[in-house]
Structures are given as structure tokens and as C-alpha cells.
N, C-alpha and C positions, 0 to 999 in steps of 0.2 A: 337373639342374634339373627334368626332368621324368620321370618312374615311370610306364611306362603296361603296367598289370596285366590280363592276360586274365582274366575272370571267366567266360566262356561262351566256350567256340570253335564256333560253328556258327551259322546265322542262318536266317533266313523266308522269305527275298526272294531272290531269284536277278540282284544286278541284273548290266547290263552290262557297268558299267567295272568289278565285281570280278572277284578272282582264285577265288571259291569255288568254280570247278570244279575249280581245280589243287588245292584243300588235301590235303595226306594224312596229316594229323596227328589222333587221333582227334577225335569231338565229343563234347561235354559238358560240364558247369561243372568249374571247378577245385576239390579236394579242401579242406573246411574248413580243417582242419590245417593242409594248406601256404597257405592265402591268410594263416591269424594270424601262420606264420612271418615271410613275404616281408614284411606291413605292421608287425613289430614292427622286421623288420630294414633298413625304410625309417627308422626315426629316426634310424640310423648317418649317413645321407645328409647330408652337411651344408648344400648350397646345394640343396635340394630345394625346388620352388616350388611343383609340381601333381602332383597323382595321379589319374590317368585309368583308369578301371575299365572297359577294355575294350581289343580289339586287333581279332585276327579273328572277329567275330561280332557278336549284337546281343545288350548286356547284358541285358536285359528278359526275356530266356526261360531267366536264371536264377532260381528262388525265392526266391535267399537274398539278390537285390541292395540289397534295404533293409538288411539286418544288415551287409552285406558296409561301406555307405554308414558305421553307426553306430560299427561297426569301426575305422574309419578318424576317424570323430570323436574316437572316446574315447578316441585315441592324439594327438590333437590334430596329426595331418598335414594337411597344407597346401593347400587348393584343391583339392576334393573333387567330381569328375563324370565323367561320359563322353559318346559320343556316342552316338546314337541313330536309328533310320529313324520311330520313334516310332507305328508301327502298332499297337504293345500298351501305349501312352502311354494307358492309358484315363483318366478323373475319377480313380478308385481308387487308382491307380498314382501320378498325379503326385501326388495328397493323402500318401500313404505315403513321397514319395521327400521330399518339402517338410517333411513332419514328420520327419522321418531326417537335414534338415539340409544336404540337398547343395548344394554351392556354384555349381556350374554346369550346365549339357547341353546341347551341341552337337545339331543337328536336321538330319538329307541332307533337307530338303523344297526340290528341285530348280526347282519351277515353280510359277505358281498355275496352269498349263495340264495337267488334271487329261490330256490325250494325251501330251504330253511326255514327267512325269514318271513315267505309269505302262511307259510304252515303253521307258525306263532302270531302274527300279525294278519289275522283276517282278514277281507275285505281292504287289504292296501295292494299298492302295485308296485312290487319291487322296483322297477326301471323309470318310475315315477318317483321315489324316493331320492334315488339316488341321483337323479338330475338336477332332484330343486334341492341337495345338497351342493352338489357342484354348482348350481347357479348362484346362490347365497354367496359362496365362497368366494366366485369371480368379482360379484357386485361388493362382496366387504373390502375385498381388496384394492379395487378398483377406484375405491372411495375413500383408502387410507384408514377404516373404518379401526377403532379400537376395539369392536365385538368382539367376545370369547367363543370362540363354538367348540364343543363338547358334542364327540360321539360316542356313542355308548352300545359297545355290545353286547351280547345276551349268552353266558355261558349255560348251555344245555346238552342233554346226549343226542339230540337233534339236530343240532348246529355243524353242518357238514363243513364248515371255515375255523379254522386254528382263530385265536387271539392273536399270537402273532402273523400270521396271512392275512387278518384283517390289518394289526397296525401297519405291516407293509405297502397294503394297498395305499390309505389315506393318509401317511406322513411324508407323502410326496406332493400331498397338497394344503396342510395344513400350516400353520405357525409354531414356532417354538411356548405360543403363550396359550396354543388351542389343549385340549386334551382327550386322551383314546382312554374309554375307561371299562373296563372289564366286570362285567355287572353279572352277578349270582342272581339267581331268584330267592326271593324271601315268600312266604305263608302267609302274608298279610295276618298273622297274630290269629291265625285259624287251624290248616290243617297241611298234610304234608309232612316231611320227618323233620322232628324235630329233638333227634337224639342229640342236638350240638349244642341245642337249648341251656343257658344258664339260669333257671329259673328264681334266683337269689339275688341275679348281677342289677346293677343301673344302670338303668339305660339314660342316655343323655338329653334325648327328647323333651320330655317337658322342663330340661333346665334350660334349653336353647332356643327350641324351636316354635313356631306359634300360628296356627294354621285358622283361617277365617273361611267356611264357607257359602256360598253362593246365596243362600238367604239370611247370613248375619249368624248365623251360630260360630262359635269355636269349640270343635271337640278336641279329645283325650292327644289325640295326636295325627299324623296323616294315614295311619293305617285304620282308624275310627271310620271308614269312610261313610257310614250312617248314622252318624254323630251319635251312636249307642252310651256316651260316657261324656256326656255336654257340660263343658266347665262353664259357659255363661252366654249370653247374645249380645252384639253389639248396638244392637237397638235399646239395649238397658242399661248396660255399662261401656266403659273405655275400656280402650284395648290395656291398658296398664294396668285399670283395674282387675281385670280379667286374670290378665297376667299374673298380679299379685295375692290375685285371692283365695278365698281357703279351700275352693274345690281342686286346682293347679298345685296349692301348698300340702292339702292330703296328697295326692297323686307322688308329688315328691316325697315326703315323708316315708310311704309304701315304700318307694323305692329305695330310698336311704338307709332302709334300717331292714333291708333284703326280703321282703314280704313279697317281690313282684308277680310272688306265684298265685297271690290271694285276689290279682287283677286278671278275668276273663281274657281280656283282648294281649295281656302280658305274659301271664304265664307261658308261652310257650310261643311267641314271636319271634320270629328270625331277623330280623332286621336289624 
């Protein structure tokens, strides 16, 4: 149901709760060729609902994200966006992405407490965040734009701003079809407590979801972020193939019949 494609692996920001000291997959945008492959051979997908154009990194520091966006229209795939820390959201950017068509962008703007979020969010500048959100917003509106924006804030003991003080602030500027969403940290399937952990339960992931990274691999899921658990490359197979095949159908099977503690990266995932 859901394709979510690396277009850049590497990011700006050094925040906290990521994994990006661990990554050791190279960095850089995904090679033209293979992003035309992987979205021609998302139309095989048949209950495919969204296409997320992004994994581990921040799509913005790649060049080609507008065409990458267009790409995607002119195959007419489905629910076209990604997420963003939106430090390089400048007027520019959002005008380019808005005229390219994209259906949604998720936003990590943690806090309107400009100590909070830069405490979590390394390397960003709060007052730069928050502008080229409100610019986005002007230009979406401005242009009648159908885009979804999604802000997402970061529940921690850090976090000097309520949930509700934040949805206060930005639902005086948002839509009734936008949404504020109140986001937990998870372990990335590593460490941190994990007493809430169901180690038996199914998780929905590999029956939904389906994650392609930046040199053609597809791993386990999007918390794999070094493809530790490689169900196939799309340089070898299609994406349905992949999909369908026995490394994806063991994966499920684990999970189906409550083993999911027998899987490193699952036993003890929060997500």
C-alpha cells in the first residue's frame, strides 16, 4: 500500500533520536535510471496507495526532487510526497514543489520552543524552520493548492511546549484537511526501553509497506536502515517480485504465527 523510495541518503541535521551516526551505506541521491525503473515498476503494485520519496535522509539536498515529484505524476502514481526537517523549504523550493504537483509533506517541527527543538534537531535553525513552514503555507494557499501538510511534533521530557500549545499555535493556520500529529519516539528496533514491547504481536510492515533504497536494494523494513535483513535488489527483480517472494513471505510467516522475537531487528521494536 505504501512505496517509500530513497531519493537522497544523507541529511543536514545530526538530530538525536536518529540513527545517522550508525548509517554505512554510502551517501548521495539515487542514480536517474534506477529511480525511472523502480516508479515505472510501481504500477505493477496493485493496491498501492502512497509514494513517499524519501527513507534515510532529507529529500531537499537532492537536485532533482522536483523532476523526481513530476516523474511520479506523469505515471499518474498515487499520493505523491515525503517528509521533510524543512530547513531548505525555502519560498523557492515550496513554489517549485507546489507547481510539480506534490500531494503531501510531512514536517519534524518538534516544538514552537525554538531550545527544545534545536536541542533534538542539531544543526537546524529554529526561526528558519518555522518561516519556510509559514511560507509553504502562504504559497499553497495562494495557489488553491490541494497539498496535505502535516506537522509533526516530537513528545519528549525535553520538549518545553504542550501538544496542545503547539496545536494551538498552527491551527490558526492550517486546513481542516492538514494535520498536527503527535509523534512518540520509537528504538529503531535497537535499544531504549522496551518494557511496552509485544514480542509475539504482528506488526503490519511487511504486509503494507515496501521500502526501496537509494542503490536498489529493498530491506526488512524502514527501520533496516542498513539493509541488515535484504529481501531482494531491484536491479534483479520487480518490485512485485520482491514483493511476493519467499524472503518477504518468511518475514511474514515469523510474524503470523508470533515468533517475531526470533527476528533481531523485531524483537524488541517500538514502532
Amino acid at each position: 500500500m505504501k512505496l517509500q523510495i530513497e531519493t537522497y541518503h544523507g541529511c543536514n541535521a545530526r538530530c538525536s533520536i536518529c540513527t545517522i551516526n550508525r548509517w554505512t551505506r554510502p551517501k548521495g541521491p539515487i542514480d536517474d535510471a534506477l529511480f525511472q525503473i523502480i516508479v515505472e515498476q510501481a504500477l505493477e503494485l496493485p493496491d498501492l496507495e502512497v509514494v513517499s520519496l524519501y527513507m534515510d535522509g532529507e529529500p531537499l539536498l537532492d537536485k532533482n526532487i522536483v523532476q523526481r515529484i513530476q516523474q511520479c505524476k506523469t505515471l499518474s502514481l498515487p499520493h505523491i510526497g515525503f517528509s521533510s526537517n524543512a530547513s531548505l523549504l525555502t519560498r523557492e523550493n515550496s513554489i517549485a514543489l507546489l507547481e510539480a504537483g506534490q500531494d503531501w509533506i510531512a514536517i519534524s517541527l518538534d516544538s514552537m520552543d525554538a531550545a527544545s527543538f534545536e536541542g533534538v534537531r542539531k544543526r537546524l535553525d529554529h526561526a528558519t524552520v518555522v518561516k519556510n513552514v509559514h511560507s509553504l503555507i502562504e504559497e499553497r494557499d495562494k495557489r488553491n493548492s490541494d497539498m496535505e501538510i502535516a506537522l509533526r511534533y516530537l513528545a519528549h521530557d525535553d520538549n518545553a511546549q504542550t501538544f496542545d500549545e503547539y496545536e494551538e499555535y498552527w491551527k490558526k493556520y492550517l486546513r481542516d484537511t492538514d494535520k498536527l500529529i503527535n509523534v512518540h519516539c520509537h528504538n529503531w528496533g535497537e535499544d531504549g526501553d522496551t518494557s511496552d514491547v509485544i514480542s509475539t504481536n504482528c506488526c503490519e510492515h511487511p504486509f503494507t509497506n515496501m521500502v526501496v533504497l537509494s542503490d536498489g536494494t529493498v530491506p526488512m523494513c524502514c527501520v533496516d536502515y542498513n539493509a541488515e535483513m535484504t529481501m531482494g535488489h531491484v536491479q534483479e527483480q520487480t518490485l512485485l517480485d520482491i514483493w511476493n517472494g519467499e524472503a518477504f513471505n518468511r518475514i511474514r510467516t515469523i510474524h503470523t504465527e508470533g515468533q517475531r522475537n526470533t527476528i533481531s531487528r523485531c524483537k524488541n521494536c517500538t514502532v
